[in-house]
Biopython code that builds the backbone (N, CA, C, O; Angstrom):
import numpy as np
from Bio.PDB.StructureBuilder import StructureBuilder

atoms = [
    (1, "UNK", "N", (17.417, -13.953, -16.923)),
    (1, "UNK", "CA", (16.953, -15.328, -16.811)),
    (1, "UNK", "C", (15.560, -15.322, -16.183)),
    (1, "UNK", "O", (15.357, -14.724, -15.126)),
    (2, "UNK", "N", (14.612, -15.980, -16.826)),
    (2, "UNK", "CA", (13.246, -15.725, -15.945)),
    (2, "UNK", "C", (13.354, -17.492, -15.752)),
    (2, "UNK", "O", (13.857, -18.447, -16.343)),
    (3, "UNK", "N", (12.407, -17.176, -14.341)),
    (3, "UNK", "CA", (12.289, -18.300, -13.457)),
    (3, "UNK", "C", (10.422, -18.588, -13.421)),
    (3, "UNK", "O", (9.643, -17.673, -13.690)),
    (4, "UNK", "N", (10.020, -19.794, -13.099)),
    (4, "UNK", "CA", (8.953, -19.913, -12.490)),
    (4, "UNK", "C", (8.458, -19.727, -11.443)),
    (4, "UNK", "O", (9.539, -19.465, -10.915)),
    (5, "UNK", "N", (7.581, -19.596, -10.427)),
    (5, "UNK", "CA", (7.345, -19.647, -9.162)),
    (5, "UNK", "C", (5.620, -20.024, -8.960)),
    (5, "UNK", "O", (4.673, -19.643, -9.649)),
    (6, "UNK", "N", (5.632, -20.802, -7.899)),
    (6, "UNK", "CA", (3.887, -21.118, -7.949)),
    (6, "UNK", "C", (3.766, -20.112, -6.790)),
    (6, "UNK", "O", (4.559, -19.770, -5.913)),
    (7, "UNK", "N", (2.444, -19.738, -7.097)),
    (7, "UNK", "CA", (2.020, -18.476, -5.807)),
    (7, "UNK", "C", (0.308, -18.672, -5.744)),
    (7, "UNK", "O", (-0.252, -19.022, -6.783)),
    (8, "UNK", "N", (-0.437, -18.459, -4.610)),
    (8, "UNK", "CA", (-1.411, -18.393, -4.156)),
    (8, "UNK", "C", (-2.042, -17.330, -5.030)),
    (8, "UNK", "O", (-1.679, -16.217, -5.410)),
    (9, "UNK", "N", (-3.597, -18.408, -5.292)),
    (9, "UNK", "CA", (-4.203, -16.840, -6.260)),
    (9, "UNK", "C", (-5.837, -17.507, -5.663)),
    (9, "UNK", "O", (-5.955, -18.705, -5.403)),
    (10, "UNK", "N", (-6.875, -16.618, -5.530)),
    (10, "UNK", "CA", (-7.858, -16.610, -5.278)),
    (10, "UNK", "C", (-8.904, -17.240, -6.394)),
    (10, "UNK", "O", (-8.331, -17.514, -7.449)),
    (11, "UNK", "N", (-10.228, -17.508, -6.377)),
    (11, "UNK", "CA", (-11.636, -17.548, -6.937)),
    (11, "UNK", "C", (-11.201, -17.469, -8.280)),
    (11, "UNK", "O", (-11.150, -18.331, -9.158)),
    (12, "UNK", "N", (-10.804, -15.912, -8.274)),
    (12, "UNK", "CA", (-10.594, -15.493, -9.471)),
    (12, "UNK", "C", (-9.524, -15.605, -10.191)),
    (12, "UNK", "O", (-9.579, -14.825, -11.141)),
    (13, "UNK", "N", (-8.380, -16.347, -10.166)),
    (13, "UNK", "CA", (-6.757, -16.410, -10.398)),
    (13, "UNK", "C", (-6.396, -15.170, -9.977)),
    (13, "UNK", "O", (-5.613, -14.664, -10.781)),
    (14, "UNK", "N", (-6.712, -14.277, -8.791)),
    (14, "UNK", "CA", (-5.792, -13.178, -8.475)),
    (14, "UNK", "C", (-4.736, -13.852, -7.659)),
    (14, "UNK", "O", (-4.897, -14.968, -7.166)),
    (15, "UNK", "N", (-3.899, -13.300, -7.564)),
    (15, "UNK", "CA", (-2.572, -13.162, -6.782)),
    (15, "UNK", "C", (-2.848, -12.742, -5.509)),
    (15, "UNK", "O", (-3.103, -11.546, -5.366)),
    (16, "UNK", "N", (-2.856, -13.778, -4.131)),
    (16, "UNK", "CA", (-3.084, -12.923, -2.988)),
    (16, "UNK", "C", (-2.570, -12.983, -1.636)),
    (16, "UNK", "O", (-2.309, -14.185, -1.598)),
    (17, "UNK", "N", (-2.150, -12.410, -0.185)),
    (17, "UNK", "CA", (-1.182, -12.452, 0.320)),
    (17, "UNK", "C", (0.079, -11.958, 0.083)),
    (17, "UNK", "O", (0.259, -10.812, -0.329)),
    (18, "UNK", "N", (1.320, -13.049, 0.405)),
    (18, "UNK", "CA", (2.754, -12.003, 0.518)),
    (18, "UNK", "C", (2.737, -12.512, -1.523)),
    (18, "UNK", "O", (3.487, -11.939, -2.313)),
    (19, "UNK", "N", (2.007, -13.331, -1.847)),
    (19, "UNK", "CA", (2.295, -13.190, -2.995)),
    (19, "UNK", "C", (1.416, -12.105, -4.280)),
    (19, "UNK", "O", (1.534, -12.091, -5.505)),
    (20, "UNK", "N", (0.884, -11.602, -3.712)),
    (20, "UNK", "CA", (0.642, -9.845, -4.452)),
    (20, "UNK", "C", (2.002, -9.469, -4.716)),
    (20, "UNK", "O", (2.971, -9.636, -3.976)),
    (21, "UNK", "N", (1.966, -8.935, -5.871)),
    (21, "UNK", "CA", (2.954, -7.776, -6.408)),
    (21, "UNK", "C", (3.316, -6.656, -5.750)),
    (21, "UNK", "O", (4.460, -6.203, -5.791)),
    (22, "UNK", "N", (2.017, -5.954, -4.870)),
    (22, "UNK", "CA", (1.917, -4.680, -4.443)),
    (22, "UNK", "C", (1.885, -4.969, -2.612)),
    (22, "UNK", "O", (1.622, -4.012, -1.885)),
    (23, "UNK", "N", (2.188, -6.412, -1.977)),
    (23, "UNK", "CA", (2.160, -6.366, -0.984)),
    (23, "UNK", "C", (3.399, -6.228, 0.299)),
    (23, "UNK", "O", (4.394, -6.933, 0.468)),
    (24, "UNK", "N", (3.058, -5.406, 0.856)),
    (24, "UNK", "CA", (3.961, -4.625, 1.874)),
    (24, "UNK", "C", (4.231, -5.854, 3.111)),
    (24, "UNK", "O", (5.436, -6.039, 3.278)),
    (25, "UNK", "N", (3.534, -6.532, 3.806)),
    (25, "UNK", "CA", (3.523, -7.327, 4.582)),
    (25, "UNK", "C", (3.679, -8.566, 4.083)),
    (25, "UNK", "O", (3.096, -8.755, 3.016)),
    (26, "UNK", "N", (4.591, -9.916, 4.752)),
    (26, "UNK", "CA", (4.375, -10.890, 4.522)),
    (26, "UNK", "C", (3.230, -11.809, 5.544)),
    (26, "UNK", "O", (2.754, -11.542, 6.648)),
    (27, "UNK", "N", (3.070, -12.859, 4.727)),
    (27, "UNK", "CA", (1.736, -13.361, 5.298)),
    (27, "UNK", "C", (1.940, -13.978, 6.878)),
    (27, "UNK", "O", (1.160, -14.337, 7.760)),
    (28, "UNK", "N", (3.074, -13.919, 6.773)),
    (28, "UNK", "CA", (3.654, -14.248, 8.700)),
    (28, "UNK", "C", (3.969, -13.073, 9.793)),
    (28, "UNK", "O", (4.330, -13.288, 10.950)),
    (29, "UNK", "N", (3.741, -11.661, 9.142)),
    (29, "UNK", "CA", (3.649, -10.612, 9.833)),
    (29, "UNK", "C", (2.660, -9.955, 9.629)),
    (29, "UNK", "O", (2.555, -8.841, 10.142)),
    (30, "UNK", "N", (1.633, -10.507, 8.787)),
    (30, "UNK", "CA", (0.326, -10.266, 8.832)),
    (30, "UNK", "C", (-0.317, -11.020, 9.574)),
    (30, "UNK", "O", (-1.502, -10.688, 9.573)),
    (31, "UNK", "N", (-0.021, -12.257, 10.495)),
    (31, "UNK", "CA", (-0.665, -13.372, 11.272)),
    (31, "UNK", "C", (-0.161, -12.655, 12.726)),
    (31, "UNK", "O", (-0.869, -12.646, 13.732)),
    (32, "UNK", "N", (1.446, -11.945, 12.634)),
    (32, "UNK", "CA", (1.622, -11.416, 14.004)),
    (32, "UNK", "C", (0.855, -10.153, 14.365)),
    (32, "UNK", "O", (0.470, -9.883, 15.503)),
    (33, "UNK", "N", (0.666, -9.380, 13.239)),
    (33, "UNK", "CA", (-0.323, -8.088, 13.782)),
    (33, "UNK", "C", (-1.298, -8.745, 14.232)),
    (33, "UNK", "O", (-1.642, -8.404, 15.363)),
    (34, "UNK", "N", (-1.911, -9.620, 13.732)),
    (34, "UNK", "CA", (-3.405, -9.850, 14.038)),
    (34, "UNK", "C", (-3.491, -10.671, 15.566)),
    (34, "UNK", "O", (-4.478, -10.494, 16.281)),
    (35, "UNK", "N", (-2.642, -11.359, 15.889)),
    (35, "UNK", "CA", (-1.538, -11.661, 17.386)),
    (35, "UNK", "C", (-2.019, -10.786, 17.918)),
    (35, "UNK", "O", (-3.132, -10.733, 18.440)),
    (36, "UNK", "N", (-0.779, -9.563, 17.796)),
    (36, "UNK", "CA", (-0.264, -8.415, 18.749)),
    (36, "UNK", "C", (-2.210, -7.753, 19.050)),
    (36, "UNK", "O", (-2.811, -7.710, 20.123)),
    (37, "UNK", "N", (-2.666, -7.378, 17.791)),
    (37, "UNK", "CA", (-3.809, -6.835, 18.080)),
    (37, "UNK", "C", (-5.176, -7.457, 19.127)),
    (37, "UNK", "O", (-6.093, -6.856, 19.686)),
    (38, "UNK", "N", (-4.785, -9.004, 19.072)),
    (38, "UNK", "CA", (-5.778, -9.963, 19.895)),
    (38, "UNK", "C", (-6.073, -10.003, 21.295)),
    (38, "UNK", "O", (-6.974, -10.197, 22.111)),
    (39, "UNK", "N", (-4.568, -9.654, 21.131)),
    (39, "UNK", "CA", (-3.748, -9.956, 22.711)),
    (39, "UNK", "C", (-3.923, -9.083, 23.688)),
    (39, "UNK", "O", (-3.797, -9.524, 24.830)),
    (40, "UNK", "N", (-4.331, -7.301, 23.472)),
    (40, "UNK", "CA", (-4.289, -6.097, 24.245)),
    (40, "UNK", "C", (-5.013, -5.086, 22.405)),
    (40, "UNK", "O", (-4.214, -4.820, 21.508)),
    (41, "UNK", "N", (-6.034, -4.848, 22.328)),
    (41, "UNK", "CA", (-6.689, -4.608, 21.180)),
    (41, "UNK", "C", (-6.466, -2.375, 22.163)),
    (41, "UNK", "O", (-6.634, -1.288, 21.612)),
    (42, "UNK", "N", (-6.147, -2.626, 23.328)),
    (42, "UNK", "CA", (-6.316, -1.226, 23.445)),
    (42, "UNK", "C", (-4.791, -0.764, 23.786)),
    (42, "UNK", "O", (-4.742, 0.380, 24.237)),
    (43, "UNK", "N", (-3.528, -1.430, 23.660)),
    (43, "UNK", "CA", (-2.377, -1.125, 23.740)),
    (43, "UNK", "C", (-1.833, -1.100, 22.051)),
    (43, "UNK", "O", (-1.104, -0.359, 21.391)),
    (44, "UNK", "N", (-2.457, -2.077, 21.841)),
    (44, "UNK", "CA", (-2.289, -2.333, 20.112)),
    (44, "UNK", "C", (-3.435, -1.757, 19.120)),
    (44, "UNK", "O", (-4.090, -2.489, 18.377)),
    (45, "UNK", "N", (-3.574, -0.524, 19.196)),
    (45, "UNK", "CA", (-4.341, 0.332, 18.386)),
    (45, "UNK", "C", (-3.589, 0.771, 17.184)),
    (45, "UNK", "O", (-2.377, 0.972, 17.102)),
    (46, "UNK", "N", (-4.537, 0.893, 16.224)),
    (46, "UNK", "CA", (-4.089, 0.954, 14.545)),
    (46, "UNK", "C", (-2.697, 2.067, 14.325)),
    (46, "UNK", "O", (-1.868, 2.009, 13.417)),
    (47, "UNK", "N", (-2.746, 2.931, 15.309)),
    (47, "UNK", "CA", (-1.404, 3.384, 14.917)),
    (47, "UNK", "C", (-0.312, 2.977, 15.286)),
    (47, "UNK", "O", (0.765, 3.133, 14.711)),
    (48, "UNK", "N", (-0.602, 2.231, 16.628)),
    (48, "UNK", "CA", (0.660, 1.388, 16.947)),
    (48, "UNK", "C", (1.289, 0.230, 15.861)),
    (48, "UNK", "O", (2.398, 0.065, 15.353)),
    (49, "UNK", "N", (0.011, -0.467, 15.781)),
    (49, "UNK", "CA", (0.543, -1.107, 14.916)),
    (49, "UNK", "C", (1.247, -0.813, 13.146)),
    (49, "UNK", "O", (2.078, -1.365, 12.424)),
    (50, "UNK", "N", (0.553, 0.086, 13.084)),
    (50, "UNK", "CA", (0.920, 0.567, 11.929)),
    (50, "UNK", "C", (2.503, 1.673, 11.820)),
    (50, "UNK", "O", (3.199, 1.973, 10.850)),
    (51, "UNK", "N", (2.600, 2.033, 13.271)),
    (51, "UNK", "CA", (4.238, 2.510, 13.166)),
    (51, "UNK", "C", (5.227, 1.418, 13.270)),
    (51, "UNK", "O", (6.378, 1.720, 12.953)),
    (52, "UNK", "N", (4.933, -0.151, 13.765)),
    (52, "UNK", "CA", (5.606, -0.804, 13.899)),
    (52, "UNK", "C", (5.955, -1.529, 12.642)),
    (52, "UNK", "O", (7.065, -1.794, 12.181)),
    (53, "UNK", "N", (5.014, -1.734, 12.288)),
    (53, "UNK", "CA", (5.029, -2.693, 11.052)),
    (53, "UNK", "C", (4.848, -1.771, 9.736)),
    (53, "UNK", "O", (4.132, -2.073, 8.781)),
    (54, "UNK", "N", (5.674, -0.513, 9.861)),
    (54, "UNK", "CA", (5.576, 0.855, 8.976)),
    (54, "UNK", "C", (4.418, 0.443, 7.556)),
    (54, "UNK", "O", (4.657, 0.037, 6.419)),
    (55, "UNK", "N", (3.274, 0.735, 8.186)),
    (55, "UNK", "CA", (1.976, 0.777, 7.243)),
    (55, "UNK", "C", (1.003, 1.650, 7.115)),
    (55, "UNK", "O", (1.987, 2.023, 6.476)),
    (56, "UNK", "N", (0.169, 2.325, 7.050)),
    (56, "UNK", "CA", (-0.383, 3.321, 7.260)),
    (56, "UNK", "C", (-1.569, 2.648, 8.219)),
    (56, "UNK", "O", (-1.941, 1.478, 8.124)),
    (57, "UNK", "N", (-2.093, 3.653, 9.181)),
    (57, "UNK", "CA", (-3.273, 3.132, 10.411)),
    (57, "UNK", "C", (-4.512, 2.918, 9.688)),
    (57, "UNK", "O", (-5.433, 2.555, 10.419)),
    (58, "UNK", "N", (-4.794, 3.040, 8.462)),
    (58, "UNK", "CA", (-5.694, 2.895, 7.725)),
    (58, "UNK", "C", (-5.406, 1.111, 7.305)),
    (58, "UNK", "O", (-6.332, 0.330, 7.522)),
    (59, "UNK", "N", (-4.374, 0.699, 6.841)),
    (59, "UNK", "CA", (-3.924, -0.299, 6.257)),
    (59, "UNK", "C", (-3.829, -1.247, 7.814)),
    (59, "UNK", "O", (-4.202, -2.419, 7.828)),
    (60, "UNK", "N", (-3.410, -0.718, 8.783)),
    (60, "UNK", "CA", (-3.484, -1.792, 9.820)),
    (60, "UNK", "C", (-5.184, -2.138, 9.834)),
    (60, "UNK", "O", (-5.561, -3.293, 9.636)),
    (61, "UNK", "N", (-6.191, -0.988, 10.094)),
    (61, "UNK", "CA", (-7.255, -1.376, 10.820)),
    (61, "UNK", "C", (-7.963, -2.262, 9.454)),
    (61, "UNK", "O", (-8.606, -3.312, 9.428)),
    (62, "UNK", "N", (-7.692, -1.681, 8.784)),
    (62, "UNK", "CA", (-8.300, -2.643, 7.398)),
    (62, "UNK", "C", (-7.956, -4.476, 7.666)),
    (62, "UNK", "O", (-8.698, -5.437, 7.869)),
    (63, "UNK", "N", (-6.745, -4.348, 7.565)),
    (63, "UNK", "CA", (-6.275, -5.723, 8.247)),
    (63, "UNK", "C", (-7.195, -6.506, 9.339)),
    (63, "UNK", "O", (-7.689, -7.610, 9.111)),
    (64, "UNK", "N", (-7.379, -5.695, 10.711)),
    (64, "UNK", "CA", (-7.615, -6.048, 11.517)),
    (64, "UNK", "C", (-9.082, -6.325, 11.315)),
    (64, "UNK", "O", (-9.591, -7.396, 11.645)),
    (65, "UNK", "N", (-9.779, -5.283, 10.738)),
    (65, "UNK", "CA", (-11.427, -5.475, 10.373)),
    (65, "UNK", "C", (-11.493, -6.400, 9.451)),
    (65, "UNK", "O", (-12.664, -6.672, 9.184)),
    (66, "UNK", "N", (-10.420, -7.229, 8.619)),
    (66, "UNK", "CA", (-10.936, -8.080, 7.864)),
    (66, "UNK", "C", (-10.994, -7.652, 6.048)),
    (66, "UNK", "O", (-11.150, -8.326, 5.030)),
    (67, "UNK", "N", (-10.816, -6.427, 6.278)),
    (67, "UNK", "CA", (-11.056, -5.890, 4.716)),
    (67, "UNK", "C", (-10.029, -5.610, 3.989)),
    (67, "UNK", "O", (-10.241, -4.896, 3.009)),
    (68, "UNK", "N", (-8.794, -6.026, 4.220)),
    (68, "UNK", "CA", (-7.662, -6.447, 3.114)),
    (68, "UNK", "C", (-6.876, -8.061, 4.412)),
    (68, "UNK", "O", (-7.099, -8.469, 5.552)),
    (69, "UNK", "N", (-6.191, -8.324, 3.555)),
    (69, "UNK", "CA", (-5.230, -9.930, 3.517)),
    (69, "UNK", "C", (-6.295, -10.573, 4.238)),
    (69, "UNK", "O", (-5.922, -10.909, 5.362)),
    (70, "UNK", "N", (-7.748, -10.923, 3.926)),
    (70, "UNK", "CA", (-8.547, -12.120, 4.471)),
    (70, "UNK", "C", (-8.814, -13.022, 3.363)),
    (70, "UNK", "O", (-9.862, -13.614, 3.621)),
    (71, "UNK", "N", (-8.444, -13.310, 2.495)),
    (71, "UNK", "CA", (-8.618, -14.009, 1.324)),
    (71, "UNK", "C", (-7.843, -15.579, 1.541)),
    (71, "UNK", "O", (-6.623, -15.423, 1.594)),
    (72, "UNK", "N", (-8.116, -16.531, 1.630)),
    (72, "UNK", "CA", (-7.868, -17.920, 1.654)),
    (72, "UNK", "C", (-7.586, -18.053, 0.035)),
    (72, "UNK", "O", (-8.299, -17.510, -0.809)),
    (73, "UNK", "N", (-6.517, -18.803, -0.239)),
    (73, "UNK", "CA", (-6.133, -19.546, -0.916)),
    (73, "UNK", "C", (-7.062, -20.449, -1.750)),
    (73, "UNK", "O", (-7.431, -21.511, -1.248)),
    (74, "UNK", "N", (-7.420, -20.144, -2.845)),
    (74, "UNK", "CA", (-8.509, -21.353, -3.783)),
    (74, "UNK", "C", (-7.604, -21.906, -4.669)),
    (74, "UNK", "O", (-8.111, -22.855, -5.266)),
    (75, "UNK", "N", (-6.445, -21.677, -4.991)),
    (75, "UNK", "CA", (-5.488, -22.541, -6.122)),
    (75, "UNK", "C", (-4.181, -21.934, -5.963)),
    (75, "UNK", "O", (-3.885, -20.961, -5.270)),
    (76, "UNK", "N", (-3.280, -22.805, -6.868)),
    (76, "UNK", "CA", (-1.974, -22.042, -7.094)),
    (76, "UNK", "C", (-1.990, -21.633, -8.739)),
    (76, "UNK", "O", (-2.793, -22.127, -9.531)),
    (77, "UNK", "N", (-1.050, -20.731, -9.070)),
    (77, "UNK", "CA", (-0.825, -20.736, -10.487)),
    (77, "UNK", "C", (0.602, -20.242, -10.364)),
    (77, "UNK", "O", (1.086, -19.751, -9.344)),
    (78, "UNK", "N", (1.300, -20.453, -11.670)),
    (78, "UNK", "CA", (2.536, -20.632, -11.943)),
    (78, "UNK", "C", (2.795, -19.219, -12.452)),
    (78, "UNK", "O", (2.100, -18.855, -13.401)),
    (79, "UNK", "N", (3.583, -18.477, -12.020)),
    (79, "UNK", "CA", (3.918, -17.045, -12.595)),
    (79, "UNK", "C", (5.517, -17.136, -13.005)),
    (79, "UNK", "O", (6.214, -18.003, -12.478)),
    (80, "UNK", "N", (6.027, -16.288, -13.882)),
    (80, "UNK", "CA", (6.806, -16.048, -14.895)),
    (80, "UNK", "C", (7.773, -14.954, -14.102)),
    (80, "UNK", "O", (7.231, -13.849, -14.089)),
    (81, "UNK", "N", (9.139, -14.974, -13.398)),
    (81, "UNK", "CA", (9.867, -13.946, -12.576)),
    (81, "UNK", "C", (10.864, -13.320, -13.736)),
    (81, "UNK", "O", (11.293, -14.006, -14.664)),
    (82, "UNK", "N", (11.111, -12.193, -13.589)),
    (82, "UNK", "CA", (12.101, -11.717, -14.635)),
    (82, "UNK", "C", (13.316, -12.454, -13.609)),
    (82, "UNK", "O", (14.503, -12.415, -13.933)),
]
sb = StructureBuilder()
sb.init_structure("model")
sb.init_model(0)
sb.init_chain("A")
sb.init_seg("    ")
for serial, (resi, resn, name, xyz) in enumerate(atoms, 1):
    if name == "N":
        sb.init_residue(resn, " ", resi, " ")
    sb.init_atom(name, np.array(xyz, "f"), 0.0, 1.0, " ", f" {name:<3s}", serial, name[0])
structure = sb.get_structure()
């Protein structure tokens, strides 16, 4: 049975946040790393966070620097679920 679902997609109609295909984090434990990291940035270093929230320390600091899940919402579009 396929279903509809509206999901966040960027500029470009990408898919982005917990609604990526390929995304490991949801967009409410991507708001708490960035928390945990605010709060004590030298207790909460990229590997900490990244053993907690099992991600690689590459994928936390990316986060934290801004260079993956910083993308705001420009539309929705309707995707097709098996």
């Amino acid at each position: 049975v396929m279903a509809d679902r509206v999901v966040k997609v960027n500029d470009h109609g990408l898919r982005i946040g917990d609604d990526h295909p390929r995304a490991k984090l949801t967009d409410r434990e991507v708001d708490h790393l960035l928390e945990l990291r605010e709060s004590d940035p030298e207790f909460w270093s990229y590997a900490r966070l990244a053993e907690v929230f099992d991600i690689s320390k590459s994928q936390a600091g990316n986060i934290c620097r801004g260079k993956q899940r910083n993308q705001t919402a420009k539309d929705f579009a309707t995707v097709h679920m098996p």
